[in-house]
KOLLUMZA-696854 format. One record per residue: residue number from 1; residue in one letter; x, y, z of N, C-alpha, C in turn. Coordinates in nm, 2 decimals. Layout:
BEGIN
resi|resn|nx|ny|nz|cax|cay|caz|cx|cy|cz
NUM|A|X|Y|Z|X|Y|Z|X|Y|Z
...
END
This chain:
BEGIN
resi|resn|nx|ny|nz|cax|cay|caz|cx|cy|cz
1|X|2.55|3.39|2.57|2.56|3.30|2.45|2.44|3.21|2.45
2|X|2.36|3.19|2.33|2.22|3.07|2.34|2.27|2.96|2.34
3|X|2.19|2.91|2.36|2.22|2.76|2.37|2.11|2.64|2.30
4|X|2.19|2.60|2.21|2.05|2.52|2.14|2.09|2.37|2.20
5|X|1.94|2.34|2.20|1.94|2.21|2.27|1.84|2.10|2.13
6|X|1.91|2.04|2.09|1.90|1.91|2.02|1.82|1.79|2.12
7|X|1.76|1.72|2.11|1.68|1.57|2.15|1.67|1.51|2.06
8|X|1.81|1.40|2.07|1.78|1.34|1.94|1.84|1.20|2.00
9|X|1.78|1.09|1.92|1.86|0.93|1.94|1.99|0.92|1.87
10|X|2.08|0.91|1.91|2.21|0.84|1.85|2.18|0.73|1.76
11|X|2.10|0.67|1.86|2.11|0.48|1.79|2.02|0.50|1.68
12|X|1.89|0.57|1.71|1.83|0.59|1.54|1.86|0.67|1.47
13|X|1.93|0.75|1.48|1.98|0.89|1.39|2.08|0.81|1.29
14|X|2.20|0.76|1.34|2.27|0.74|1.32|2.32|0.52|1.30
15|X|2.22|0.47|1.36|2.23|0.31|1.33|2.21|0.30|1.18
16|X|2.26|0.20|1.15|2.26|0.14|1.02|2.18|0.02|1.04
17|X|2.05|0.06|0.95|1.95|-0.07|0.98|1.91|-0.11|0.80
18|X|1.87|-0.22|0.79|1.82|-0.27|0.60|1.77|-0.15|0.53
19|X|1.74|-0.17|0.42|1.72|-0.04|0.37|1.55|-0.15|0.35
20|X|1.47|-0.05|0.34|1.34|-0.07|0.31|1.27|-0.01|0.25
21|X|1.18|-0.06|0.12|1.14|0.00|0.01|0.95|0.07|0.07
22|X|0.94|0.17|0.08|0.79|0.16|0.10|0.72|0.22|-0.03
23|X|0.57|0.15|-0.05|0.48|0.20|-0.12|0.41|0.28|-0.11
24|X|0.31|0.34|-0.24|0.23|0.42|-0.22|0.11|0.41|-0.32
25|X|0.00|0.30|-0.27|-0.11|0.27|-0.36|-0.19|0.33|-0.37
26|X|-0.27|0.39|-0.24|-0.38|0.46|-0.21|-0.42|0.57|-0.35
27|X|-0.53|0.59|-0.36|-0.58|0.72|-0.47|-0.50|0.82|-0.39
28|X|-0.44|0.91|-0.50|-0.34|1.01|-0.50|-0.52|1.12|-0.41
29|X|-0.61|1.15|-0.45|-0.69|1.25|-0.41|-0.79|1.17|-0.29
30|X|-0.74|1.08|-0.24|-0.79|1.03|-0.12|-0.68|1.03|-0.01
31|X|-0.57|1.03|-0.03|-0.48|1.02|0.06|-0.40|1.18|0.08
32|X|-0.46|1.28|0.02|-0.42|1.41|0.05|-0.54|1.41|0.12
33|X|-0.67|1.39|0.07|-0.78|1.46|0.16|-0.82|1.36|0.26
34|X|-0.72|1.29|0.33|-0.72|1.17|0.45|-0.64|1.25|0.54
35|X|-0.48|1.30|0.52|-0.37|1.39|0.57|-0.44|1.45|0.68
36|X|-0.39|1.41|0.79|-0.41|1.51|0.94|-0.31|1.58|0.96
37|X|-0.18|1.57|0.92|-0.08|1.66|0.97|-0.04|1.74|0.87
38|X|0.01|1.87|0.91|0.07|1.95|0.78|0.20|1.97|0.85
39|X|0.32|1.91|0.81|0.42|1.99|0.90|0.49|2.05|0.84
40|X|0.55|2.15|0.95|0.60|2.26|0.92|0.71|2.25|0.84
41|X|0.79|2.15|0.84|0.92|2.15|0.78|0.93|1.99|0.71
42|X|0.95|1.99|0.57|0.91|1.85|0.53|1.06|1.88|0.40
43|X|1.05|1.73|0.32|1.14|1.74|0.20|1.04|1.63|0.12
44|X|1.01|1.72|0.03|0.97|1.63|-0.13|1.08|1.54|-0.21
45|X|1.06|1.46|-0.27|1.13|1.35|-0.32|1.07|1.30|-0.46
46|X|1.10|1.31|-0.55|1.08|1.20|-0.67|1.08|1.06|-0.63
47|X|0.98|1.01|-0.69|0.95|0.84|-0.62|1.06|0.79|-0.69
48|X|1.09|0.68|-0.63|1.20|0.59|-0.74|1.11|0.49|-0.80
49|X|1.03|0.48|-0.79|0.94|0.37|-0.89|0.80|0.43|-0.91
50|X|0.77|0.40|-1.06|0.64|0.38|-1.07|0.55|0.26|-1.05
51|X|0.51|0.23|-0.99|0.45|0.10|-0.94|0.29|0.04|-1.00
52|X|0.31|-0.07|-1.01|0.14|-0.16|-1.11|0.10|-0.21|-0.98
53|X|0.02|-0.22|-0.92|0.01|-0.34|-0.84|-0.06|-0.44|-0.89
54|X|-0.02|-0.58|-0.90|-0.09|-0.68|-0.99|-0.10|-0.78|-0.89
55|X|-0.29|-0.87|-0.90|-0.27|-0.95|-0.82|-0.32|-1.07|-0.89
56|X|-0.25|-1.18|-0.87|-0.24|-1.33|-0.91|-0.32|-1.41|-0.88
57|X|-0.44|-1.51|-0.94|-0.50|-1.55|-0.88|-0.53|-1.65|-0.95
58|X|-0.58|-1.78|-0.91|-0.59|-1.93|-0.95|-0.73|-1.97|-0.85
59|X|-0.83|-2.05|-0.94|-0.91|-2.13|-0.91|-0.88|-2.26|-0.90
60|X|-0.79|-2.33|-0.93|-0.77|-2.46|-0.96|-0.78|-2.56|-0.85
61|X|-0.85|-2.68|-0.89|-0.97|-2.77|-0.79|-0.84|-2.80|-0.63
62|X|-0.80|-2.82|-0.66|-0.68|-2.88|-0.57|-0.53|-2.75|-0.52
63|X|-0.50|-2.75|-0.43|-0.44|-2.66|-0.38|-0.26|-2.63|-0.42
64|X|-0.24|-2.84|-0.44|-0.09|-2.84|-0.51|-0.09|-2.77|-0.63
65|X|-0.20|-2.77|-0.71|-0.22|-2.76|-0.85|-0.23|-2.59|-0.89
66|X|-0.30|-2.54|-0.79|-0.32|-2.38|-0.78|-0.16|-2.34|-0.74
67|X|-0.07|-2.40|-0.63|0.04|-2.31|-0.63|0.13|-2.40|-0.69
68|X|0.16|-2.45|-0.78|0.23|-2.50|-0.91|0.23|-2.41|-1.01
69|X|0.09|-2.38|-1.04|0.04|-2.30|-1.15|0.06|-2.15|-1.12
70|X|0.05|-2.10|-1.04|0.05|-1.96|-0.95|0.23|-1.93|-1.00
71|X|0.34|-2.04|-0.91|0.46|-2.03|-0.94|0.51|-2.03|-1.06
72|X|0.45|-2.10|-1.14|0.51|-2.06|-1.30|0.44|-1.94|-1.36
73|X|0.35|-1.92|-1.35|0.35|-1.79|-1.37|0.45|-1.71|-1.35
74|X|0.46|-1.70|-1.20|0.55|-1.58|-1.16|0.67|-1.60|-1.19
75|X|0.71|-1.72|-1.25|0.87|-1.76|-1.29|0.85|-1.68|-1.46
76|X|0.73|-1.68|-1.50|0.72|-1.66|-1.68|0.72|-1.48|-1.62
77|X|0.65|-1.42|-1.55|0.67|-1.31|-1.50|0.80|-1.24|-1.47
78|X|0.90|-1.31|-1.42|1.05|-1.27|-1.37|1.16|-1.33|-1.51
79|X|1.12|-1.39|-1.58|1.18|-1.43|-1.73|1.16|-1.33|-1.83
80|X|1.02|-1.27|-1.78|1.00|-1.11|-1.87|1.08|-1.00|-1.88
81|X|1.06|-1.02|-1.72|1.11|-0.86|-1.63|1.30|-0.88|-1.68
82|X|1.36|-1.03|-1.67|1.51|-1.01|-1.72|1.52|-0.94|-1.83
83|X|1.45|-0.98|-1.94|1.45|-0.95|-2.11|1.45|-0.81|-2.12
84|X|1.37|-0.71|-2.00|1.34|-0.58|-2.02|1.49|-0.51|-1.96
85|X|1.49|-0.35|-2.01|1.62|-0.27|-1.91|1.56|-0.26|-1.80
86|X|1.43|-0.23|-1.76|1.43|-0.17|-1.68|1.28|-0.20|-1.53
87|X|1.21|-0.34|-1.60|1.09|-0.33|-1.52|1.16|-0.46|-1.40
88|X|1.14|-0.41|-1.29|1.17|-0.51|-1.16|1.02|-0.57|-1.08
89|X|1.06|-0.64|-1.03|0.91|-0.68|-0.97|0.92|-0.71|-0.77
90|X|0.85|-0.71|-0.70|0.87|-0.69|-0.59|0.74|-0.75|-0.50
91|X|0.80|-0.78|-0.37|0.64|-0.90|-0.32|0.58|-0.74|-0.19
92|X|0.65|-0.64|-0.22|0.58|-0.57|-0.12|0.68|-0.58|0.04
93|X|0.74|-0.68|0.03|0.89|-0.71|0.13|1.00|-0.71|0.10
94|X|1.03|-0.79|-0.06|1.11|-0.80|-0.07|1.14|-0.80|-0.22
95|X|1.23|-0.80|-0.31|1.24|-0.81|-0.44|1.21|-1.01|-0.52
96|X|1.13|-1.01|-0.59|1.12|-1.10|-0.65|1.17|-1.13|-0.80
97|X|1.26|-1.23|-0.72|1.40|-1.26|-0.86|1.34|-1.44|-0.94
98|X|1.47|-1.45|-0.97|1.50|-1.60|-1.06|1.47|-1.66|-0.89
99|X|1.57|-1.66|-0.80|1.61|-1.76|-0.68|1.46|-1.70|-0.56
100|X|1.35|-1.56|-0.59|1.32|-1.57|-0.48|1.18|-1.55|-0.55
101|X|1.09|-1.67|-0.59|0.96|-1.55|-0.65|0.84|-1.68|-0.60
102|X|0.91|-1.76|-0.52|0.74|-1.88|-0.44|0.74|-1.76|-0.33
103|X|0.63|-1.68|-0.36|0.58|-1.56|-0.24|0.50|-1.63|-0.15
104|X|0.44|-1.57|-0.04|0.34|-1.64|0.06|0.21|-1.64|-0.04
105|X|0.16|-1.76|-0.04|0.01|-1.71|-0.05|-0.17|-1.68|-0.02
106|X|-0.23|-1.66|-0.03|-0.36|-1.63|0.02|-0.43|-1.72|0.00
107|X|-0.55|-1.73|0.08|-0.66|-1.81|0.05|-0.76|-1.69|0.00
108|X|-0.86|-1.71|-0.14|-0.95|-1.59|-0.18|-1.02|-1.57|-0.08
109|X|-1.10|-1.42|-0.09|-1.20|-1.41|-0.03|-1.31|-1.46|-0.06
110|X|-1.35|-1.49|-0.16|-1.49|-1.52|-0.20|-1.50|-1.68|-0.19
111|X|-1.39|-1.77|-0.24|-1.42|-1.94|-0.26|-1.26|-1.98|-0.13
112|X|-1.35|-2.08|-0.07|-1.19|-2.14|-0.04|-1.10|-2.22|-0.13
113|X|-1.13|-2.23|-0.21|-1.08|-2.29|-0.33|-0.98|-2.22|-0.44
114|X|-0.97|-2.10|-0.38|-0.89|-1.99|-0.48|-0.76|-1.97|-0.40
115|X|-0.61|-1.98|-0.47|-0.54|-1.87|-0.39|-0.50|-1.78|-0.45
116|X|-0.44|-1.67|-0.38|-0.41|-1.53|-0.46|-0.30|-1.48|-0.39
117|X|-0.25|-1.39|-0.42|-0.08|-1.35|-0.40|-0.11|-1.20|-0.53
118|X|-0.05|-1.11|-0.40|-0.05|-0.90|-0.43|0.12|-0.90|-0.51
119|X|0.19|-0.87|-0.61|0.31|-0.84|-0.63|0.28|-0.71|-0.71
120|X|0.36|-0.62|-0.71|0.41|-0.52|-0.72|0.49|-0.52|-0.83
121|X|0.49|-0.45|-0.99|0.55|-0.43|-1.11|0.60|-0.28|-1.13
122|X|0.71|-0.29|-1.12|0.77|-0.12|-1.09|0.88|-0.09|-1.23
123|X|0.87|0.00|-1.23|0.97|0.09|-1.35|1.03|0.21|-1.28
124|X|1.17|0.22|-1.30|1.26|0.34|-1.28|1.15|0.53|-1.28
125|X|1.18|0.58|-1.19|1.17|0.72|-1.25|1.30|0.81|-1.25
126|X|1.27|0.91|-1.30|1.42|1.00|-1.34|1.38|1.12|-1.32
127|X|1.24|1.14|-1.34|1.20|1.31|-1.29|1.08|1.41|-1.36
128|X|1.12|1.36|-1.53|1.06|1.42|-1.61|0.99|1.28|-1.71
129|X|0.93|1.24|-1.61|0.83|1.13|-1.73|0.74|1.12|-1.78
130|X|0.71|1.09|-1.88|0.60|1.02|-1.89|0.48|0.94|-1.83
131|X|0.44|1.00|-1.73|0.36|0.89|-1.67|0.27|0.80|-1.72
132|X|0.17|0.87|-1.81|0.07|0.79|-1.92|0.15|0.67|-1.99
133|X|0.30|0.70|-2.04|0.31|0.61|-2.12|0.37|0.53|-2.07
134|X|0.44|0.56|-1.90|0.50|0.42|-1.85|0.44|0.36|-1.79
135|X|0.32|0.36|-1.73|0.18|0.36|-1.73|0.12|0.20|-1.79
136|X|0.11|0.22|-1.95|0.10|0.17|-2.04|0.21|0.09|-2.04
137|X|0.33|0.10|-2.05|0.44|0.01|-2.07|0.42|-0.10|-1.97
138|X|0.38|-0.07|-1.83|0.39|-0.18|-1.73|0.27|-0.31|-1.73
139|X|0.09|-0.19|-1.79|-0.01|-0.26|-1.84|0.06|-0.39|-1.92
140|X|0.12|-0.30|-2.00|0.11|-0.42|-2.15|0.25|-0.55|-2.14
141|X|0.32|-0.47|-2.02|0.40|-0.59|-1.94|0.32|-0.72|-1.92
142|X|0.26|-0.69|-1.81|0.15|-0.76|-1.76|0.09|-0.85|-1.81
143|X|0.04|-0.80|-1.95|-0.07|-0.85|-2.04|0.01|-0.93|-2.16
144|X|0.13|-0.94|-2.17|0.23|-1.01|-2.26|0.26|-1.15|-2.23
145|X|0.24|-1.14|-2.09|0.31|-1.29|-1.99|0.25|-1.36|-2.01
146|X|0.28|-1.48|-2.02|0.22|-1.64|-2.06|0.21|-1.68|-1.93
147|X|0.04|-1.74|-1.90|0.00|-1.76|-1.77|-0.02|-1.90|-1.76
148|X|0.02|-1.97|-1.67|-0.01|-2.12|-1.67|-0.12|-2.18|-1.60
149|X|-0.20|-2.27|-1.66|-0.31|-2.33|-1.61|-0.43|-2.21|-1.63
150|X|-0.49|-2.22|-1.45|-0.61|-2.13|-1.41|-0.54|-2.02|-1.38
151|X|-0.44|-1.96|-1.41|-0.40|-1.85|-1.31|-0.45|-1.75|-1.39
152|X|-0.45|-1.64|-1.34|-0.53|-1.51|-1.40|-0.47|-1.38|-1.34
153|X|-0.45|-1.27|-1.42|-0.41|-1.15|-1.38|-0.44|-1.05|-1.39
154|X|-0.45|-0.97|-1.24|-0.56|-0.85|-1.26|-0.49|-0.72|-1.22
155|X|-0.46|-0.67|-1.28|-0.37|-0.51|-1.28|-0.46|-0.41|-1.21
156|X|-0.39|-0.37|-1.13|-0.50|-0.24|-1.03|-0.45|-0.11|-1.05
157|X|-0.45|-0.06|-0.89|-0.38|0.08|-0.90|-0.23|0.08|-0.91
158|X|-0.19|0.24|-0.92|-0.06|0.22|-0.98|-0.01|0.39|-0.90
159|X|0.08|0.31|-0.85|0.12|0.43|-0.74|0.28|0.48|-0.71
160|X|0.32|0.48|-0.64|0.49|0.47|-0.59|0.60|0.45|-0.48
161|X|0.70|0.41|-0.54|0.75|0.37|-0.42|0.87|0.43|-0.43
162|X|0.94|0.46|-0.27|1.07|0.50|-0.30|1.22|0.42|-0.17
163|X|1.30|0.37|-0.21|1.38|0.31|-0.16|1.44|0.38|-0.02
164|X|1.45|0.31|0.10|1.47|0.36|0.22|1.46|0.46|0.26
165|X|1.35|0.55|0.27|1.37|0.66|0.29|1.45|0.68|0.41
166|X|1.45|0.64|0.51|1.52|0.71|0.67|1.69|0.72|0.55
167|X|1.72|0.72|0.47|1.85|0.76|0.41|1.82|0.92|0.43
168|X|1.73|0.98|0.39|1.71|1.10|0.39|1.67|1.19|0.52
169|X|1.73|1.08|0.65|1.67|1.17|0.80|1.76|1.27|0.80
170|X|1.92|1.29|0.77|2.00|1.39|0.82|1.94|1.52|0.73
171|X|1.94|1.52|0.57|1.88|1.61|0.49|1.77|1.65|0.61
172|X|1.66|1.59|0.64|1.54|1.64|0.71|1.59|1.72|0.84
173|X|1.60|1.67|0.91|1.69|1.71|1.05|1.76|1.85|1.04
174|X|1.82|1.87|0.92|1.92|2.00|0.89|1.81|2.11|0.88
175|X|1.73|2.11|0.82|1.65|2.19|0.74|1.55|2.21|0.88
176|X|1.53|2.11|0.99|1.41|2.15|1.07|1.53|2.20|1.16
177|X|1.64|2.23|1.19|1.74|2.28|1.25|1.74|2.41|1.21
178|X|1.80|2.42|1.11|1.81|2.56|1.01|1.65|2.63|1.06
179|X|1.52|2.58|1.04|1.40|2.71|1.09|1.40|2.70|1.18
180|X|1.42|2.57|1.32|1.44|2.67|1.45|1.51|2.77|1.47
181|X|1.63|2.74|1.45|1.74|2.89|1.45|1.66|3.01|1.46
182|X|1.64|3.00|1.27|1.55|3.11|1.23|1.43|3.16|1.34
183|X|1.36|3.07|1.38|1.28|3.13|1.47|1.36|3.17|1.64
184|X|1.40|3.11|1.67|1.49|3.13|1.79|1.60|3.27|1.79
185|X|1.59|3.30|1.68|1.67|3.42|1.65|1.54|3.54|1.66
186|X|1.42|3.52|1.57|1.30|3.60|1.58|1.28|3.63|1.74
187|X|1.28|3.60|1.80|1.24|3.55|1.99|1.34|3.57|2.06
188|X|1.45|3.59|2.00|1.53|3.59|2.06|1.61|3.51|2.20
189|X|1.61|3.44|2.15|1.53|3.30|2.27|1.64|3.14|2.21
190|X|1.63|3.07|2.32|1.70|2.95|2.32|1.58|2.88|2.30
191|X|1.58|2.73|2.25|1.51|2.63|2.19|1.55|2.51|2.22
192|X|1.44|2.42|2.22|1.46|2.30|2.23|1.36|2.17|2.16
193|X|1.44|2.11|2.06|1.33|2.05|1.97|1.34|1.89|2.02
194|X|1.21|1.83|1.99|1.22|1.70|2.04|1.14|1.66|1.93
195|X|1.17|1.51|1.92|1.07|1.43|1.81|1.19|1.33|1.72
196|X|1.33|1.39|1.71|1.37|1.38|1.61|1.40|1.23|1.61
197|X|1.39|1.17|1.69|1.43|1.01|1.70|1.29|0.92|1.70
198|X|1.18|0.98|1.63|1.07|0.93|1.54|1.09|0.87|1.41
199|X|1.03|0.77|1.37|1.06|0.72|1.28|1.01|0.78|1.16
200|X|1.05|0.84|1.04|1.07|0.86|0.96|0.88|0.86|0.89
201|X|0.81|0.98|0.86|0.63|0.94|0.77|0.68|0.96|0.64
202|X|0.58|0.87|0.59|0.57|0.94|0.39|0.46|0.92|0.38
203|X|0.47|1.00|0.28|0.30|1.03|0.21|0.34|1.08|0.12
204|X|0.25|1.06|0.00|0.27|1.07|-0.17|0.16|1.20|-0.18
205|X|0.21|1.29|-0.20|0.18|1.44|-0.27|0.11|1.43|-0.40
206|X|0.19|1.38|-0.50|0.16|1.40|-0.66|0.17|1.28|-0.69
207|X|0.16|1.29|-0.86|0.18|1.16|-0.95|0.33|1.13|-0.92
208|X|0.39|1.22|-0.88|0.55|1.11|-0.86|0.59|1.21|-0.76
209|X|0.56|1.28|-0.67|0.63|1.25|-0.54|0.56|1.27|-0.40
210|X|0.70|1.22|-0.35|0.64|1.18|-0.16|0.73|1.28|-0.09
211|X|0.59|1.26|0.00|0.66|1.40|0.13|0.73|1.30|0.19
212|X|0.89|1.36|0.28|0.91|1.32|0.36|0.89|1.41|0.51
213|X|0.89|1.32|0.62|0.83|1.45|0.72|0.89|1.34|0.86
214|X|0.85|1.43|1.00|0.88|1.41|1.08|0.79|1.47|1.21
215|X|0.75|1.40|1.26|0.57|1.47|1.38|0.68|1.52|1.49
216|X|0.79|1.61|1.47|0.85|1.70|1.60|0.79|1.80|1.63
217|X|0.85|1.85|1.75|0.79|2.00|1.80|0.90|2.05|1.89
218|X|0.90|2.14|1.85|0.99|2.25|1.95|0.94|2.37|2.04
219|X|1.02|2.41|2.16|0.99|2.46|2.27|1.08|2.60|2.27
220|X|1.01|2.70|2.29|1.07|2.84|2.32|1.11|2.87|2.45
221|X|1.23|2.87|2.49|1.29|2.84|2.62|1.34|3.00|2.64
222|X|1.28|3.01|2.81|1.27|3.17|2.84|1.50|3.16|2.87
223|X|1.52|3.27|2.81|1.68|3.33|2.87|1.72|3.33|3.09
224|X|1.79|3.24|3.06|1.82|3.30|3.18|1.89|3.39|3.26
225|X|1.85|3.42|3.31|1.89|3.58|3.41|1.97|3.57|3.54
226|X|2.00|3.61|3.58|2.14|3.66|3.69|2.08|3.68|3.78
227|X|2.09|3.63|3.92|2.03|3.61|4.04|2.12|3.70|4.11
228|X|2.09|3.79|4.20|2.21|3.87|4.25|2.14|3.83|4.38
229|X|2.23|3.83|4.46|2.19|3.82|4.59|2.27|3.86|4.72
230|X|2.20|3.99|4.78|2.24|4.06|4.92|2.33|4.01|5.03
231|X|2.35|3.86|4.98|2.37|3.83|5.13|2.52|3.76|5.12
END
């Protein structure tokens, strides 16, 4: 009878840890032709957001006065986002609401006299969208908001994000289970996979979705045989 041998962490398989939102800014045709691994057994995913990245920025002479102005903004920004069904906003850590939107901020690169702060403007996906026009919907979000003082807003790339992926390690797990078999059956042969207590890769494929994947490898383990012995 074979014997499959699993290597796997209990405590990461199966702990319950925050759920964590990751992004995906990079150019869609830079980050496929960046890709070092192709692995053998992966799951695609619809992003859960389409994402704006917009970054916030203030010249104003004095520092109280730049994050005063910086903050109302992003309060006239999250006063928006209520009024809408559907646009949320996010610091890249964490969600930015009514009670949480004084984010860290930056000193510019070019003047020390500038600060700036990255947030993230996201919309729902469902599967079958519109990209162009939700696209557009999030621009003209953006460009609707009443800015205070010097602050200024500059809309960039627009990429995605999808909420906790390690939700989806057992789905992965099953499926790189299921083609060892398959191969261990070819070979006729017992197996042994290791890797699976790796933390969870993504990478964005298309305009709305991400691979999920897992850098494992498995071992074709010779049968063992019956020792007879003379004595």
């Amino acid at each position: 009878m074979r014997t499959i041998v699993l290597v796997v962490s209990l405590l990461m398989t199966l702990g319950v840890a925050k759920a964590q939102e990751a992004f995906f800014m990079q150019d869609l045709s830079i980050e496929i032709s960046e890709a070092q691994y192709d692995p053998p057994v992966s799951l695609k995913k619809t992003g859960d957001f389409l994402v704006l990245k917009v970054t916030i920025e203030n010249d104003s002479r004095e520092y109280t006065q730049r994050r005063e102005e910086i903050y109302k903004t992003l309060n006239a920004l999250v006063t928006a986002a209520e009024k809408t069904a559907s646009i949320k906003l996010h610091s890249g850590e964490y969600p930015i609401d009514r009670n949480n939107y004084k984010i860290t901020l930056e000193q510019g690169s070019k003047r020390a006299d500038t600060s700036t702060a990255d947030i993230f403007v996201k919309i729902p996906l469902k599967g079958n969208d519109d990209i162009p026009r939700l696209t557009e919907e999030l621009r003209g979000f953006v460009s609707g908001v009443t800015i205070t003082g010097r602050t200024e807003l500059f809309p960039g790339e627009v990429g995605l994000s999808i909420v906790d992926p390690e939700q989806y390690r057992s789905e992965l797990i099953e499926r790189i289970a299921e083609d060892t078999k398959k191969v261990a059956r070819i070979c006729d042969s017992t197996y042994k996979v290791s890797g699976l207590d790796k933390k969870m890769k993504t990478r964005r494929v298309s305009v709305t979705e991400i691979e999920l994947y897992l850098n494992y490898s498995f071992e074709i383990l010779p049968e063992e045989k019956a020792i007879i012995s003379n004595k």
